[in-house]
Structure formats: C-alpha cells, structure tokens
C-alpha positions as CSV (number, residue, x, y, z in Angstrom):
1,X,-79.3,-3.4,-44.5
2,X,-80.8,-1.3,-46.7
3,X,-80.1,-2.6,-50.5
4,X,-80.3,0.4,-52.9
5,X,-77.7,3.0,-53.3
6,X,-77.5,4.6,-49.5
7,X,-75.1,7.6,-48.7
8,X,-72.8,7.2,-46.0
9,X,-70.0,9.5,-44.5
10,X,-66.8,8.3,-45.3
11,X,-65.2,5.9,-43.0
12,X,-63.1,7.2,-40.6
13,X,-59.4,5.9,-39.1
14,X,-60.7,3.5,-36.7
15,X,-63.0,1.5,-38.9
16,X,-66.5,3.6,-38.0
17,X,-69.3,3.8,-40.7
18,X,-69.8,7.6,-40.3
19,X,-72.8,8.8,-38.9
20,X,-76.2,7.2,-39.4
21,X,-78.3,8.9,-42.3
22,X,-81.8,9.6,-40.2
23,X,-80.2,9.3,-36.5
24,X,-77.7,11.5,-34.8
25,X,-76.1,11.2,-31.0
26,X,-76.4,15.3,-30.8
27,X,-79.2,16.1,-32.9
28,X,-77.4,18.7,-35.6
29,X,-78.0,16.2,-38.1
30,X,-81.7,14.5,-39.2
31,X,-84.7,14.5,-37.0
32,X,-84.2,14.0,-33.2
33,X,-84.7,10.7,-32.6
34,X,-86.8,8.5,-30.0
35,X,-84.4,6.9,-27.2
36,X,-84.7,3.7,-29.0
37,X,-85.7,3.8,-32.6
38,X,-88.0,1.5,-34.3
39,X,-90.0,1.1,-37.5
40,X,-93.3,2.1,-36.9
41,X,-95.9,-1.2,-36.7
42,X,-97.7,-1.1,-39.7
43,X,-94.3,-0.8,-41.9
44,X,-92.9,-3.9,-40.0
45,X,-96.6,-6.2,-40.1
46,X,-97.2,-4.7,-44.2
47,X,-93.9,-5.8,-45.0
48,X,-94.1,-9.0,-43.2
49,X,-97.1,-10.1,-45.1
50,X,-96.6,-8.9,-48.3
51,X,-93.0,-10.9,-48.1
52,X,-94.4,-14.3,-46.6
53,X,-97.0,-14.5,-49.1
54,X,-94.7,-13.6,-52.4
55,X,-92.0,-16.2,-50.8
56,X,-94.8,-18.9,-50.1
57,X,-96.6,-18.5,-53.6
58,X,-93.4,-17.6,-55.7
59,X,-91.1,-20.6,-54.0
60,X,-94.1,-23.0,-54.9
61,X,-94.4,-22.0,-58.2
62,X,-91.1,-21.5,-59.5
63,X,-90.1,-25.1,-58.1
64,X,-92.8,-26.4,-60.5
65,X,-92.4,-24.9,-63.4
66,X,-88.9,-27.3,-63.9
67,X,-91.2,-29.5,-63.1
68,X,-94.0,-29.6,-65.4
69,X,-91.2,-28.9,-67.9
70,X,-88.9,-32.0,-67.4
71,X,-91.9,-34.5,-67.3
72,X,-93.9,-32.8,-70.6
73,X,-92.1,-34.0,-73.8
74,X,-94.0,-31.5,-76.0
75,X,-93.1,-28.9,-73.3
76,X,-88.8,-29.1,-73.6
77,X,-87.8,-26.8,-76.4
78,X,-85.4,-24.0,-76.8
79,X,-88.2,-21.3,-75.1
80,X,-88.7,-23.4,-72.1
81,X,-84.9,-23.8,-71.1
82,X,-84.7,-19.9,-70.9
83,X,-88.0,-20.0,-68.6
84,X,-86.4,-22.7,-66.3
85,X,-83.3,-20.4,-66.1
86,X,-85.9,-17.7,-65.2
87,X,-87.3,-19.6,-62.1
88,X,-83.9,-20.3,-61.0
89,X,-83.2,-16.9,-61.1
90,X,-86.5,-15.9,-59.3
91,X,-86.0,-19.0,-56.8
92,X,-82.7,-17.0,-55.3
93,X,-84.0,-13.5,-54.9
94,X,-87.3,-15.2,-52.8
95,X,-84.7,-17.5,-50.8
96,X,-81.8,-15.1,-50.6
97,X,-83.2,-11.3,-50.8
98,X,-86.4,-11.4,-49.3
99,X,-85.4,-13.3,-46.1
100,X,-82.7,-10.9,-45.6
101,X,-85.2,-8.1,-45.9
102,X,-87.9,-9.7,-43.3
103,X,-84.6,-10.0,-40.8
104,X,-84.1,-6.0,-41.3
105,X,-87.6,-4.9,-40.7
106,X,-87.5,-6.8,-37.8
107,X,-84.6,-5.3,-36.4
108,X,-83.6,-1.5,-35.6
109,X,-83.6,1.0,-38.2
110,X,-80.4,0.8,-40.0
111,X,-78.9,-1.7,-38.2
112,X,-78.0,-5.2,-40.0
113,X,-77.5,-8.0,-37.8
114,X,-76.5,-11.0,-40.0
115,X,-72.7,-9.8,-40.5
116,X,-69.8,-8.6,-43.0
117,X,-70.4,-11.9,-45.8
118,X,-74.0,-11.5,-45.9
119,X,-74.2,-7.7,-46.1
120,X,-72.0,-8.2,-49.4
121,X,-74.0,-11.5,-50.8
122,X,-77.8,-10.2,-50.3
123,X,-76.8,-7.1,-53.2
124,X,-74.7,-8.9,-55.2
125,X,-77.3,-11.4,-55.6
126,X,-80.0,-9.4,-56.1
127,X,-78.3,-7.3,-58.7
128,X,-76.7,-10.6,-60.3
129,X,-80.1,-11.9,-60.4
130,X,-81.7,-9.0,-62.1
131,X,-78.7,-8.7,-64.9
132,X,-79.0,-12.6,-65.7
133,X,-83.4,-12.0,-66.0
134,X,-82.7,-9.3,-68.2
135,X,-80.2,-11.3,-70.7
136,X,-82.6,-14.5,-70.6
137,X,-85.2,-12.0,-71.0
138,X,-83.5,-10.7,-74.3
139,X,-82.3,-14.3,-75.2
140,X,-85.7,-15.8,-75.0
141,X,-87.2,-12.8,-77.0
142,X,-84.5,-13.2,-80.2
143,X,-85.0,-16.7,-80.0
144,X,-88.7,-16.0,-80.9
145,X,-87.7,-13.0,-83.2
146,X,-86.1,-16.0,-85.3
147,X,-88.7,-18.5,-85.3
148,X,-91.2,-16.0,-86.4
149,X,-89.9,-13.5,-88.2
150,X,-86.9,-16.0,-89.6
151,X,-88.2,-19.3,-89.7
152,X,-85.2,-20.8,-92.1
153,X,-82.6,-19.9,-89.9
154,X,-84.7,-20.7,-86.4
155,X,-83.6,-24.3,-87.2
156,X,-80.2,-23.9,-86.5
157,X,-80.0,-20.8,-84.7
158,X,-82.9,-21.9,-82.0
159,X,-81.7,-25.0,-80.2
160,X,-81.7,-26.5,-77.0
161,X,-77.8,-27.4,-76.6
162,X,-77.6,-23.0,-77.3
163,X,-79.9,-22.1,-75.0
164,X,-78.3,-23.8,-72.6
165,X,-75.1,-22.2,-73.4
166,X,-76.8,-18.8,-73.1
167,X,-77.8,-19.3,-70.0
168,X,-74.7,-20.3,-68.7
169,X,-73.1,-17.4,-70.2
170,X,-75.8,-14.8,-69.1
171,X,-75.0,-16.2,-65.8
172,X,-71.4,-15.3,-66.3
173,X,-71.7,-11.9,-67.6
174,X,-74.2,-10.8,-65.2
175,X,-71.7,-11.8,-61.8
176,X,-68.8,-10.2,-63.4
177,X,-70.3,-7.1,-64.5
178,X,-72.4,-7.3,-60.9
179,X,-68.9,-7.7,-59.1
180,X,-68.1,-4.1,-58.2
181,X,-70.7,-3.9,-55.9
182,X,-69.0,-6.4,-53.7
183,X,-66.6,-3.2,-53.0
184,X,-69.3,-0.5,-52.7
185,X,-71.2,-2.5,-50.1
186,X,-69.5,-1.6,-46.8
187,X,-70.1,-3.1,-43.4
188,X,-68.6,-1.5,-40.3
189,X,-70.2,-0.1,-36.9
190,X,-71.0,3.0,-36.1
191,X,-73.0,5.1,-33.1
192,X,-76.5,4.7,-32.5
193,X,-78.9,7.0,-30.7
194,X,-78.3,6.5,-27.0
195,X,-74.3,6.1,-27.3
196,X,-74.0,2.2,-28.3
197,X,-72.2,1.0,-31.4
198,X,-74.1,-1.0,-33.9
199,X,-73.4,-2.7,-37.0
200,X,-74.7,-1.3,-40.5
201,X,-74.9,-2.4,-43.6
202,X,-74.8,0.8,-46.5
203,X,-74.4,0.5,-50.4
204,X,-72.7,3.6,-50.6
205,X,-72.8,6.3,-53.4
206,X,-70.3,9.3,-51.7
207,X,-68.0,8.5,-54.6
208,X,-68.0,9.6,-58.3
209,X,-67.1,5.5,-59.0
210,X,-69.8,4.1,-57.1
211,X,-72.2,6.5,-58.3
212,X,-71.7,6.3,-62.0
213,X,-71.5,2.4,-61.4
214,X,-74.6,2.6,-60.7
215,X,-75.8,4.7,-63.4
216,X,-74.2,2.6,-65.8
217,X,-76.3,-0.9,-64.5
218,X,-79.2,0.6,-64.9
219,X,-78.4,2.1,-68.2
220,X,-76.9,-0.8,-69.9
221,X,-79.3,-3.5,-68.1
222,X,-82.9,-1.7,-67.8
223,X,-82.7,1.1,-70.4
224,X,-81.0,-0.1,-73.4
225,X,-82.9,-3.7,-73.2
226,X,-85.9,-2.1,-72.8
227,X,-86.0,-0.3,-76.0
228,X,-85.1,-3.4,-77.7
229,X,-87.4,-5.2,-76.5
230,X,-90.1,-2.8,-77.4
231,X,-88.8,-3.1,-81.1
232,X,-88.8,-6.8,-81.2
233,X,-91.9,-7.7,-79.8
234,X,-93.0,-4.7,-82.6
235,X,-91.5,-6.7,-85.1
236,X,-92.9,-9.8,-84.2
237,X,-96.1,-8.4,-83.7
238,X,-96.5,-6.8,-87.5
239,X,-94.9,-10.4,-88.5
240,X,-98.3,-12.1,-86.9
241,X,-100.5,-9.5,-88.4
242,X,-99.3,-9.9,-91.6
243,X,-101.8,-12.2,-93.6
244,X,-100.0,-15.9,-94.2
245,X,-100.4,-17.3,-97.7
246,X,-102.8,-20.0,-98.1
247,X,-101.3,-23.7,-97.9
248,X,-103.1,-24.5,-101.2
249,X,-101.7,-21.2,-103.2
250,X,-98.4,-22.2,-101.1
251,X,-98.3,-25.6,-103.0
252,X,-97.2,-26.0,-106.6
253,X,-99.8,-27.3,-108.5
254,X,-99.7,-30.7,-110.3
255,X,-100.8,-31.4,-114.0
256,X,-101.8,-35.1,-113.9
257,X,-103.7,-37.2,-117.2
258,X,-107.0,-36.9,-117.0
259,X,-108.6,-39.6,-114.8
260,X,-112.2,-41.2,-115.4
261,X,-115.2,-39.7,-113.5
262,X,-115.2,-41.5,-110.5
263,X,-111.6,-41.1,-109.9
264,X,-111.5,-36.9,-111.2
265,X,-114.5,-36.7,-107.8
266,X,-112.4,-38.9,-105.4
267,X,-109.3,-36.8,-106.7
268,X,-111.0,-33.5,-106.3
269,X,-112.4,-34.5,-102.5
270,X,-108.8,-35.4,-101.4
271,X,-107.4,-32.1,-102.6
272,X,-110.3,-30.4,-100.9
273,X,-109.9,-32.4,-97.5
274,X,-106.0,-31.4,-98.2
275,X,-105.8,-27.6,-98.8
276,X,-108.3,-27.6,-96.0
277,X,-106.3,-29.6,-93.3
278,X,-103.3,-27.6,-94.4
279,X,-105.3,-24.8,-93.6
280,X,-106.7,-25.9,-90.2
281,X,-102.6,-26.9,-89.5
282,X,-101.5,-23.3,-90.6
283,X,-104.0,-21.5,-88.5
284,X,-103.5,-23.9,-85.6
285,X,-99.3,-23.1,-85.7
286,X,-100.2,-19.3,-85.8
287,X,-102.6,-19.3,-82.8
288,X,-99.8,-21.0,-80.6
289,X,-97.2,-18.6,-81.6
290,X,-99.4,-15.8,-80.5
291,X,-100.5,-17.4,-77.5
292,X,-96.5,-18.0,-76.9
293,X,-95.7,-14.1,-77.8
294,X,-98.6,-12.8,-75.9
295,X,-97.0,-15.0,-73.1
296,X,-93.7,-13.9,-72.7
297,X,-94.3,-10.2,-73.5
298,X,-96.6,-10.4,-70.6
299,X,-93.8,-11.7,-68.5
300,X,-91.2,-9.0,-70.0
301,X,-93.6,-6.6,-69.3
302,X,-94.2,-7.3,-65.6
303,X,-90.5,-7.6,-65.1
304,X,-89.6,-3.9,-66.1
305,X,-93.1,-2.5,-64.2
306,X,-92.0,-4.3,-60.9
307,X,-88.6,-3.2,-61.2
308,X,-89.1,0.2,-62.6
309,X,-89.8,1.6,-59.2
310,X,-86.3,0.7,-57.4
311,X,-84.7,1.6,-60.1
312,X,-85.7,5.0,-59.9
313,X,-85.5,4.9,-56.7
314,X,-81.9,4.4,-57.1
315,X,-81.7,7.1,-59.7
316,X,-82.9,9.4,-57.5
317,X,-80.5,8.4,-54.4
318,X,-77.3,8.8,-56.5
319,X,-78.4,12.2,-58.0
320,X,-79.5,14.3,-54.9
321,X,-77.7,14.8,-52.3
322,X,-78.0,13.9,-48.6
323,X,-80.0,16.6,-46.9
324,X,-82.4,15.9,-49.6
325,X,-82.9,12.1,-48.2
326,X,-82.9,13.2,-44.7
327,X,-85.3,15.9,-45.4
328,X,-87.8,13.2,-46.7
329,X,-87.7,11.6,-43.1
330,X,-87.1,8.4,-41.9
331,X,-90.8,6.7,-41.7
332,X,-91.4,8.7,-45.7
333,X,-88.2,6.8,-47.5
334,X,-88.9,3.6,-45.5
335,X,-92.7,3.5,-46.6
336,X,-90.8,4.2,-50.1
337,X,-88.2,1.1,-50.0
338,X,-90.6,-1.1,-48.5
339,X,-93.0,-0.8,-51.7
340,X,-89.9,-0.7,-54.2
341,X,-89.1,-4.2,-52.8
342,X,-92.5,-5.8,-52.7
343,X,-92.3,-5.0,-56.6
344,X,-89.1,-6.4,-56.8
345,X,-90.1,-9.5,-55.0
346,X,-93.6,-10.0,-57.0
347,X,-91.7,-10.3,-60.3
348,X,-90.2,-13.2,-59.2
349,X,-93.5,-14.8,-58.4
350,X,-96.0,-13.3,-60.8
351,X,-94.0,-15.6,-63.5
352,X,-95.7,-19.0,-62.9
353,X,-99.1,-17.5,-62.9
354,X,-98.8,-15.8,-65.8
355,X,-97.8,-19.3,-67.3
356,X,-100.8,-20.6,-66.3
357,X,-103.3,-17.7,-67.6
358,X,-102.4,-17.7,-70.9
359,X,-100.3,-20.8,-71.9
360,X,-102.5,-24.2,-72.4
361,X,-99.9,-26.4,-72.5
362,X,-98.6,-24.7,-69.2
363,X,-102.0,-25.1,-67.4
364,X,-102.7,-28.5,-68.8
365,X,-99.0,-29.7,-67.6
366,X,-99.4,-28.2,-63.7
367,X,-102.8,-29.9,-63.5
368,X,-101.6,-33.0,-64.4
369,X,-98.1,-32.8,-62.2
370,X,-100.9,-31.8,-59.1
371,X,-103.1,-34.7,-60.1
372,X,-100.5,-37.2,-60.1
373,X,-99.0,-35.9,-56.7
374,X,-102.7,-36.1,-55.1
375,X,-103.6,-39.7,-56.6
376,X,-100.3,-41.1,-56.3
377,X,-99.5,-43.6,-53.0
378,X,-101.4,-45.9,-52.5
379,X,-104.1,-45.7,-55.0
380,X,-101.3,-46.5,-57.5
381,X,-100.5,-49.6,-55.8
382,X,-103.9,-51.0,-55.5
383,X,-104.7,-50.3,-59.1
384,X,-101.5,-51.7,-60.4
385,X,-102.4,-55.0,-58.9
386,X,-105.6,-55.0,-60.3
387,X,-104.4,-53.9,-63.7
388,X,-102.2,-56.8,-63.6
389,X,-104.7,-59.3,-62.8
390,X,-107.1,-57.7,-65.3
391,X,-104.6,-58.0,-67.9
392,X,-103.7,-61.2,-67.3
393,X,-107.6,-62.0,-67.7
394,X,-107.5,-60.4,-70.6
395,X,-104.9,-61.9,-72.6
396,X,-106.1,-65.5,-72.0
397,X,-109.9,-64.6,-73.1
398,X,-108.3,-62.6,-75.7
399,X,-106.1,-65.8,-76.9
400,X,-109.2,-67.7,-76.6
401,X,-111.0,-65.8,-79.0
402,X,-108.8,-65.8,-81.5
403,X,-108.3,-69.8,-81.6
404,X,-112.2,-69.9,-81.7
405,X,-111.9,-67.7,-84.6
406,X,-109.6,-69.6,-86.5
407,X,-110.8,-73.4,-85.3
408,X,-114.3,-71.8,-87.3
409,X,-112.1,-70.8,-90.3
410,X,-111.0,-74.3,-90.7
411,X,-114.1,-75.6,-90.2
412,X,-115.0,-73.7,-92.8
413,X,-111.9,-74.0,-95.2
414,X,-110.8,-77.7,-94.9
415,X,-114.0,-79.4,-95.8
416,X,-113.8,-77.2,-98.8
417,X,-110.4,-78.0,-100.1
418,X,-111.0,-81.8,-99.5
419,X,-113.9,-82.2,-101.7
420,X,-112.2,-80.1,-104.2
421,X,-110.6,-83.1,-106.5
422,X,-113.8,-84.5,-105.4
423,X,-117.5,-84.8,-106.3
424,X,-118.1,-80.8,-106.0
425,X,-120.8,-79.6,-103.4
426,X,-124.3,-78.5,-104.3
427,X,-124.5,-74.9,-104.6
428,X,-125.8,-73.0,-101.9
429,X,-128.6,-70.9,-101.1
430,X,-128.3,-67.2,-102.0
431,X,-128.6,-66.4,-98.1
432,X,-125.5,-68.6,-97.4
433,X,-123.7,-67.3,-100.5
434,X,-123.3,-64.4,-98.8
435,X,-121.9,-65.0,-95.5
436,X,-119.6,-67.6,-96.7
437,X,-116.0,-66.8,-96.3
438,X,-114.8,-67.8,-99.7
439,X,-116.9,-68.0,-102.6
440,X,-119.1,-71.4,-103.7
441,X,-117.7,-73.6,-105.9
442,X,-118.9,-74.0,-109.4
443,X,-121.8,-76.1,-110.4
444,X,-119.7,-78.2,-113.0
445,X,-116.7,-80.0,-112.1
446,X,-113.4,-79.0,-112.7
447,X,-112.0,-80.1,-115.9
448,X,-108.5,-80.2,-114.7
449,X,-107.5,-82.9,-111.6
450,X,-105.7,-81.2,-108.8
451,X,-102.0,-81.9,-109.0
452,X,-99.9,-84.4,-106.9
453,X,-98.7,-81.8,-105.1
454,X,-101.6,-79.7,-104.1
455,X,-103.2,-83.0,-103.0
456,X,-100.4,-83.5,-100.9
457,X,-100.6,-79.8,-99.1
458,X,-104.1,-80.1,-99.2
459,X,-104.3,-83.5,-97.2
460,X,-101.2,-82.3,-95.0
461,X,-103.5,-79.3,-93.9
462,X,-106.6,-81.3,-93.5
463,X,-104.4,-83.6,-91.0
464,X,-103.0,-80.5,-89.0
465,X,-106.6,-78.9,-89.0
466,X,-108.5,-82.2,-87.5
467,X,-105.1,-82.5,-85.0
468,X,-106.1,-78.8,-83.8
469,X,-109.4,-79.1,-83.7
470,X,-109.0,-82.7,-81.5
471,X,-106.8,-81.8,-79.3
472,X,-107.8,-77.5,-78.5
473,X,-111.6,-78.5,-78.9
474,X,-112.0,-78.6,-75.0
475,X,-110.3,-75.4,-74.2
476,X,-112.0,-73.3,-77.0
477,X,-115.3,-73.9,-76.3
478,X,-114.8,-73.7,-72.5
C-alpha cells in the first residue's frame, strides 16, 4: 500500500485497479520494468531500521508516560490528561501504521498483501490519528492560554472531568471528518509486469472529490491550527515576559497600634521573611509555567516539522498530474515516501523524550517508575520482613522509654506534693535548682493548710504512683 494520495486509472467493468503507476505489461507507459520488480536493498534495510527502532523506542515510551502519570499525584492535572491522550494516539500509528509499512517494503512494489479491511484501516487510522493530535494539540495549548494569560477563569474552565471530555470528543470529530477516506481508499487487483494479477492498495486522487478532500484535511487540520498556535504560544509568551508585581506591593498593607520595641523588630522580621517567601513562591510558580510552556511548544513544534513533509508531499500528488509522478521514477518517489514516513513515525516517539529533557517532574517520575520495577521482587519481600521485625523492636523500646520517662517524673513529682501540707524541704542548691522539673518550694511554710480535697487527690496519686512504680519497676529498668 502506498498511504498518501496515489493516482490510479479508473476502475474498469470487471473490478481491475487500472494500470500500475511506475509498471506497465507493454512498456508505453512508465519506465520498462525488470522481469520481477523489487525495491532496491538499501530502501528496504533503511526503512527497516529506521521503523524497528521508532516502534521499539516510541512503544516503550508512550506506554510509560500513563504510567508515570497515574502513579504521580502531583503529576494528574488537566495538562497531563491531554498528554496521555497523546500517547494513545502515538501508541496506534507505531502499532497500526508502521507495521503495515515494514510489511510493504518487504513486498513487491505496489503490491499490498494484507487484504481489502486493512488497506481501508492503515489510512483511516493514520489520518484519524493525526486529526485527534492536532485537536489535543490545540486543547492542551488553550488550556494553558487560560491558566496563564486568564488565571480567574482557569479554575473553572481548566479541569480534569473537561479534559477528559475533550478528548473523547477530539476523538469523535477527528473519525467522522477522517471517514471519507474509507471510500477513496480502493483495493482491487490489477496486472503486474510479467502477466500475473496482483492485489493493490491506492488512495486515489483521479476525482475532483477526493482531491479537494484532501485539500481541505490539510487546510482545516495542519494550516489553520498552525497559525493559531503560533498566536497563542505568542501570547503566552509576552504574558511570561511581562514583569509580575511583587507579592509585598500585591498585599494591602495593614495599619496596626504601635507595638513596643521588641515586638515592632520581631514584627518587622516576619514581614521580611513574608514578602520574601512570597517572593521565592511567585518566582518558583513562574519558572514551572515556563518550563511547562517551553515543554509543550517543543512538542507542538516537532509535530508540524515531522509531518510537514507528507503533507506536502500530498500537496504535491493531488496538484500535478500523473506523468509528472511517473516522470520522477519509481526508486526517486520511493526514497521520497520512505523519508515522509520516518518523520511521520518519529513524532510519535520523540514525545516521551522531550518529556524527559525539559520537564523535572517528568524525569523525576520515570526514574522512580524504572527504580521501582528494577528493585521490586524479591528485595521487597526480604526488606518487608525485616521492616516488620524492626518495627516491632522499635515500638517496644520506644514504649519502654517512655514509661522510664514518666516512672522518673513521678519520682520526681510525688515526693514533692506529699511533703507539701508537710514540713517543707530545704532549699536546694543553685545547680539543682536548675535542672529540677518544677520549681523549689519556698523557704517558709505555707500559711494556708492544703484542703481536704487536694489531700485526698494528692494521696490518691501518691498510691497510683508507688503501685506503678512496684509493679513496672522490673520491666523499665530491664
């Protein structure tokens, strides 16, 4: 199959595909080909490694981008749903697209060998795929218009529940304006060099409709959001430019009473610490939204350069006609498609990498997801016995120390409160003054006697203190 806008005769009463566009049975029409024709080696061993590696690194790292997502809590936000719909997107085009293309390089030139459903599902895929990245694309770039440039209305406009709801309906949009193509893709046989019939696979522009279907796609789905995007992301960027007022100018000043010295300094050194922590906070907030901006218009960027090329490409099918095509020769527009889908199939696995260049919280969450997976197994197990028994060590000495603590508080305490109606102690030494955990008593007696009923709480705590200290003696001092 060969996926962008091909011209093919018109089909004929019994079902043929026309002629094929490079290869003729008589040799009036295209080059004369070789008895059996092939793609020449380096096109088929480029275009096999270019693909495996774009499939191997892009299926790895679009799976884990829902993953570091879903297991981050500071990561789930409004901007990350639209990037998870991104990697879904990106996940079909390497699973679908590019395994369909590997299969055709592999096989004769302009012949498709995996049937009539496939040659209509591998371009309405792709195309679906590219029309829903271009509306997330757009939906993720509003959504950061609005919490930059409209922060008030960010909070109800920028949620999670409608981002969702975006990308379902992005989804929608894109298959329904995408479904045309399921007609324009056409699957029949036809006669190869050396009188056999094989099947083909063409997306054929011979009509006005299919032709200005075309036209229109890449008009209303690369053009149009391209300029838009190039204002936005201008927007945005004079919005970050622009100096922010200070947090201290930002807050209304207060007019309190005039405190003493010693409170006016310890006043003043808060509202220094303050205006400067708001400060600090302020510049911090600004510094992630340009590290977010910088982000995504790094990924919007590399999605219109990869897929500038086949789009042109298409351009230019639809707008000259065939003898033009056939005079650029078969192994010349092969060379051509095989580069315009290499770029097609790197923007769907640059995405993940640029995550990790220039997003922190992007590299900090897939080191920690590849951590886990490597130190996970057994490791785990063995450490969460011996956390358990270390925790269980640690509670008893822990419950130990604190009944140690307070037997020494009452040891302390009771004597004190007991000889309180009593003859009162001798005052102590400065030294032991000082570490005493309640001040000494006076020197003189008390003129007032204790009353009934603080002897009675008094000699009720003594009894529970020399109960305690009986009975838990053994096992404190263990």
């Amino acid at each position: 199959m060969i996926p962008t806008a091909l011209p093919a005769a018109p089909d004929n009463a019994t079902g043929d595909a026309g002629a094929s566009l490079f290869f003729s049975q008589n040799g009036s029409a295209g080059a004369v080909p070789p008895p059996t024709p092939a793609f020449p080696p380096y096109i088929r061993f480029a275009s096999t490694a270019v693909c495996a590696l774009i499939m191997a690194v892009g299926v790895v790292g679009n799976v884990l981008v829902p993953l570091v997502i879903l297991r981050a809590r500071d990561l789930r936000n409004s901007t990350n749903i639209f990037l998870v719909n991104l990697s879904a997107a990106d996940l079909l085009v390497l699973l679908v697209c590019a395994p369909a293309a590997l299969v055709e390089v592999h096989s004769p030139p302009e012949v498709w060998v995996l049937g009539a459903a496939m040659c209509k599902t591998v371009p309405f895929v792709e195309m679906t795929v590219a029309h829903a990245s271009v509306l997330t694309i757009l939906a993720i770039s509003f959504e950061r218009y609005y919490a930059i440039c409209e922060p008030l209305r960010a909070g109800y406009v920028c949620t999670k529940a409608r981002a969702a709801g975006l990308c379902g309906l992005a989804w929608l949009l894109a298959a329904v304006l995408t479904s045309p193509v399921l007609q324009i893709s056409h699957f029949a046989y036809y006669e190869y060099p050396g009188g056999s019939r094989v099947p083909a696979c063409h997306t054929r522009v011979d009509t006005v409709e299919s032709a200005a279907f075309f036209v229109a796609t890449i008009s209303v789905f690369f053009a149009l959001p391209l300029l838009l995007l190039v204002g936005l992301y201008a927007a945005i960027a004079r919005r970050l430019r622009a100096p922010a007022a200070s947090a201290a100018a930002a807050t209304p000043a207060r007019a309190p009473s005039p405190p003493p010295a010693a409170a006016a300094a310890a006043a003043a050194c808060a509202a220094a610490a303050r205006v400067s922590g708001g400060v600090a906070g302020a510049a911090g907030a600004a510094r992630a939204r340009r590290q977010v901006v910088v982000m995504l218009g790094a990924v919007v960027a590399c999605f219109f350069v990869c897929l500038l090329p086949f789009r042109a490409l298409t351009l230019w099918i639809v707008s000259v006609p065939k003898e033009s095509l056939q005079a650029l020769g078969f192994e010349r527009y092969f060379n051509i498609l095989s580069f315009c889908r290499a770029m097609t199939y790197l923007n769907s696995a640059v995405n993940p990498i640029l995550y990790n260049l220039m997003s922190s919280k992007f590299r900090a969450g897939f080191l920690r997801l590849c951590c886990e997976g490597r130190v996970g197994g057994g490791l785990g197990r063995g450490r969460g016995r011996g956390r358990g028994r270390r925790g269980t060590e640690g509670t008893r000495l822990t419950a130990s120390s604190w009944l140690s603590r307070t037997s020494s508080r009452r040891a302390l305490g009771f004597p004190r409160l007991l000889r309180a109606d009593a003859t009162p102690p001798p005052t102590p030494p400065a030294h032991a003054r000082s570490r005493a955990a309640v001040p000494a008593a006076p020197a003189t007696p008390p003129t007032h006697s204790p009353t009934p009923d603080r002897k009675q709480a008094i000699a009720a705590l003594a009894d529970a203190g020399a109960d305690a200290d009986a009975g838990k003696g053994a096992e404190i001092y263990v």
